[in-house]
N, C-alpha and C positions, 0 to 999 in steps of 0.2 A: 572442273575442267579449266586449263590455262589453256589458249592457244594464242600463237604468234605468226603470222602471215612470213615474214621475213629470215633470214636466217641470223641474221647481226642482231638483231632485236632479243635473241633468246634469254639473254639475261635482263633484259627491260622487264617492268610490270606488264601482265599479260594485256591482250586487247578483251576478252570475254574472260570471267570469271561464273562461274556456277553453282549455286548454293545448292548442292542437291540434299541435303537436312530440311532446306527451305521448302522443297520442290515436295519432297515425303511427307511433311507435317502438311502442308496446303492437300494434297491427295487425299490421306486422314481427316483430315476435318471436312472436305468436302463429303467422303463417306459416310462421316458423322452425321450432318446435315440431311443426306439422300437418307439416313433411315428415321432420324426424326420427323421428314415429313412424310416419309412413307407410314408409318409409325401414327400420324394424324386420324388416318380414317376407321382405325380401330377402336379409337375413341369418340365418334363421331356418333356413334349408334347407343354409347352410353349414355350419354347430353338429351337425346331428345327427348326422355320421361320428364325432364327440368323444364321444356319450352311452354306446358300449358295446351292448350287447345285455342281453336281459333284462327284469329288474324295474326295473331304472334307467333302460332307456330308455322303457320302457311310464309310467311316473310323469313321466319330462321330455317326453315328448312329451303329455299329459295336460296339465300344467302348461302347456305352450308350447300347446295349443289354447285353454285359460282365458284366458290372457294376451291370443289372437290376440282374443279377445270383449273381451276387456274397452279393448284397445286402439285397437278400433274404436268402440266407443262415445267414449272418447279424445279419437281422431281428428273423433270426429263431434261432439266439445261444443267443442275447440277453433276448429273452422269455424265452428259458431254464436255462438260467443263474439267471431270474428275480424268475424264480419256485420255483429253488433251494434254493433261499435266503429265500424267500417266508417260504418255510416248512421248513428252519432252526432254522430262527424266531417261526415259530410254535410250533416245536416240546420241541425247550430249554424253550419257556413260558408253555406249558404242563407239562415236566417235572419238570419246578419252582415249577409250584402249585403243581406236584407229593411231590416232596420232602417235600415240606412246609407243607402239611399235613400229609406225617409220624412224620416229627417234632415235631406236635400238638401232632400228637398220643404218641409218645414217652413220650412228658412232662405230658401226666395225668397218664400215669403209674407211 
């Protein structure tokens, strides 16, 4: 997205420029992330025949319920993180085609 506030400006370099390739891959790999660590606690139930008995397993199992907190909130900033990028991408492609068609309008006048 190029936009120009002014109308004499229209040949100058734009004031905002918009990498929306950038905006997609960051979306993508944020999705990435939200299922590798959703993806964690599947494996979580495999590990604990490895902890032992005891005081070790009472501390990794401890640990691995912290973990299980904390990785859901995680999991829950990376969704919101993923939203946001999500409707930024959207909103700057809305507003391209806004502009682009006052554009139009402009040139048949």
């Amino acid at each position: 997205m190029k936009a120009r506030t002014d109308e004499r400006a229209s040949m100058a370099d734009p004031d905002l420029t918009v990498n929306y390739e950038f905006l997609a891959d960051c979306e993508r790999k944020l999705g990435q992330l939200k299922k590798t660590f959703e993806d964690i606690e599947n494996r979580r139930d495999d590990m604990d025949k490895h902890w032992g008995a005891g005081a070790i397993a009472d501390v990794m199992v401890a640990f691995v319920n912290n973990w299980d907190d904390y990785r859901t909130r995680l999991v829950e900033s990376l969704e919101s993180v993923g939203e946001m990028v999500s409707g930024t991408k959207k909103a700057f492609m809305d507003l391209d085609v806004q502009l682009a068609e006052q554009g139009k309008k402009k040139q048949k006048q």
